[in-house]
C-alpha positions in Angstrom: -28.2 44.4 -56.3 -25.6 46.1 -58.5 -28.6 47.3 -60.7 -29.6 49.3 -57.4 -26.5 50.9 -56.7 -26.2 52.2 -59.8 -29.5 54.4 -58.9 -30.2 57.2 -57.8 -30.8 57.0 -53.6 -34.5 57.9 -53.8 -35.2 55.7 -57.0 -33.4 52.5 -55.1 -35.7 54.0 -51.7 -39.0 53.3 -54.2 -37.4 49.7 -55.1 -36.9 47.8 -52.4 -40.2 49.6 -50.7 -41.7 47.7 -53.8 -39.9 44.4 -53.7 -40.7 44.4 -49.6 -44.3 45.2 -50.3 -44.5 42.6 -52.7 -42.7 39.9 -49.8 -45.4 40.8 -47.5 -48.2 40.3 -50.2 -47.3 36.9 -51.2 -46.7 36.1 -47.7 -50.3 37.1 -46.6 -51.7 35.1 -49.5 -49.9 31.9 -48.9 -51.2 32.3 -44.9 -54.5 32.8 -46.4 -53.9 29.9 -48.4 -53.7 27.8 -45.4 -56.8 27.7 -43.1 -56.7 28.4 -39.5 -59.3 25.6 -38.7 -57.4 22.9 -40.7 -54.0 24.3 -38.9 -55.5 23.8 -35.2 -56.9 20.3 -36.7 -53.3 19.2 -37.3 -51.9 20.2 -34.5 -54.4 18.2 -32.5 -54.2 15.4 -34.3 -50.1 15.2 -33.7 -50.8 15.8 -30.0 -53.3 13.2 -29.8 -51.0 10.8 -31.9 -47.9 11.8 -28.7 -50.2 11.5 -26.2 -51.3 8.0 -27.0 -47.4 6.6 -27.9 -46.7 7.7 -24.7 -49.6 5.7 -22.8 -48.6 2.9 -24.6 -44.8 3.5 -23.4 -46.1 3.9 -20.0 -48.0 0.7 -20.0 -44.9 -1.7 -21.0 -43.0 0.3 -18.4 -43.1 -0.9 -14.9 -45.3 1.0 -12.7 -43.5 3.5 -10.2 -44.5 2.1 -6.9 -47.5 3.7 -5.3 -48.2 4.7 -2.1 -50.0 1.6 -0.4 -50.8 2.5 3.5 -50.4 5.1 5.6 -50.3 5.4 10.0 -49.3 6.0 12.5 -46.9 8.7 10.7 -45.1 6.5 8.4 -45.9 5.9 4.7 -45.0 2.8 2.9 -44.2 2.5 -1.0 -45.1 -0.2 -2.7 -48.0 -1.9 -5.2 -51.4 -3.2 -4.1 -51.1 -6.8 -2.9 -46.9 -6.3 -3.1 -46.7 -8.1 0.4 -48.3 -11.5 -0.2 -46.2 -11.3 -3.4 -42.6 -10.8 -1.7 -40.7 -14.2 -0.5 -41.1 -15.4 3.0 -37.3 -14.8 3.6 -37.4 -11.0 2.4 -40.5 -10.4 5.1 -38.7 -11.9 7.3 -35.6 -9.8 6.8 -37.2 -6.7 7.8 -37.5 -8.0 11.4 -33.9 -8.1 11.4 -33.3 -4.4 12.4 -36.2 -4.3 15.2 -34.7 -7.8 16.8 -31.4 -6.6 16.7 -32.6 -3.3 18.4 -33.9 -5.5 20.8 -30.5 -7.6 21.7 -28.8 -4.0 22.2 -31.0 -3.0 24.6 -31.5 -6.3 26.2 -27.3 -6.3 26.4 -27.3 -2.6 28.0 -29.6 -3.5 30.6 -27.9 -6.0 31.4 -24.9 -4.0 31.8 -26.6 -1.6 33.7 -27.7 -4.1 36.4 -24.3 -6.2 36.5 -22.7 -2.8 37.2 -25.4 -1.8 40.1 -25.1 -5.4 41.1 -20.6 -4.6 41.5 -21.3 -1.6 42.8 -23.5 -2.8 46.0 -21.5 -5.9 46.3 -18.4 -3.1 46.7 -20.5 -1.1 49.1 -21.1 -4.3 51.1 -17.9 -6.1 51.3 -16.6 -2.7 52.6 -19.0 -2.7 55.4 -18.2 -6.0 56.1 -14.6 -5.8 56.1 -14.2 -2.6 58.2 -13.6 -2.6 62.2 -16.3 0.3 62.7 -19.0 0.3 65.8 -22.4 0.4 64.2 -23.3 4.3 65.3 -20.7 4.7 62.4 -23.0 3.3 59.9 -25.5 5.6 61.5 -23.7 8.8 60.3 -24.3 10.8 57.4 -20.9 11.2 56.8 -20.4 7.2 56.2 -20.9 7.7 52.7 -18.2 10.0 52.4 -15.7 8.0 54.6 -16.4 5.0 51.9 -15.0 7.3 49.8 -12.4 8.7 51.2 -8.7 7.1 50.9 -7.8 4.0 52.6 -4.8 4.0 54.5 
């Protein structure tokens, strides 16, 4: 470079016009050089050489579970044949959440009828207990004097 400088502006132009040209020119021949066909051929054969170390990866791997049935709106994940494979205690287990849904709504019923049960029983030992004449149980009103205050 300090030969350039030491020229004149439009002399130093013409010299590194020439030295670009002559970048350019050997660039283009060394592309030349290299065919396009044997270029693509390479880069094929690396893909092909990736594809296949991946398929072998993806055979040692474990399978991601596929999806094995379908109905009724659900979906369930698993392999083909994964049922008869799992332990009897495992198939087993997934009952657990359905039976225990089953005991909560067994116990609410229950509940719900010990509570109607009380609540007649109440209704009755009222009638039962009270000095009324029987057009009294007659009445609409009744229901309402049941619930009124007792003095």
């Amino acid at each position: 470079m300090n030969k350039l400088t030491n020229l004149n502006p439009e002399r130093r132009r013409e010299v590194l016009q020439a030295r670009f040209a002559q970048r350019v020119a050997a660039a283009l021949t060394e592309q030349q050089n290299v065919s396009p066909r044997r270029d693509i051929e390479e880069r094929l054969r690396v893909a092909r050489e990736q594809a296949l170390g991946r398929a072998r990866v993806a055979q040692r791997s474990p399978a991601a579970p596929a999806v094995v049935s379908t109905g009724g709106g659900t979906v369930a994940l698993g392999e083909p044949g994964d049922a008869g494979d799992a332990p009897w205690w495992l198939r087993l287990s997934s009952l657990l959440p359905l039976a225990l849904l089953l005991v909560g709504l067994l116990m609410i019923d229950r509940h719900y009828t010990r509570s109607q049960i009380e609540a007649a029983a109440e209704v009755d030992a009222a009638i039962l207990a009270d000095e009324l004449p029987p057009e009294a149980y007659r009445d609409s009103g009744f229901v309402e004097f049941l619930k009124g205050e007792r003095r």
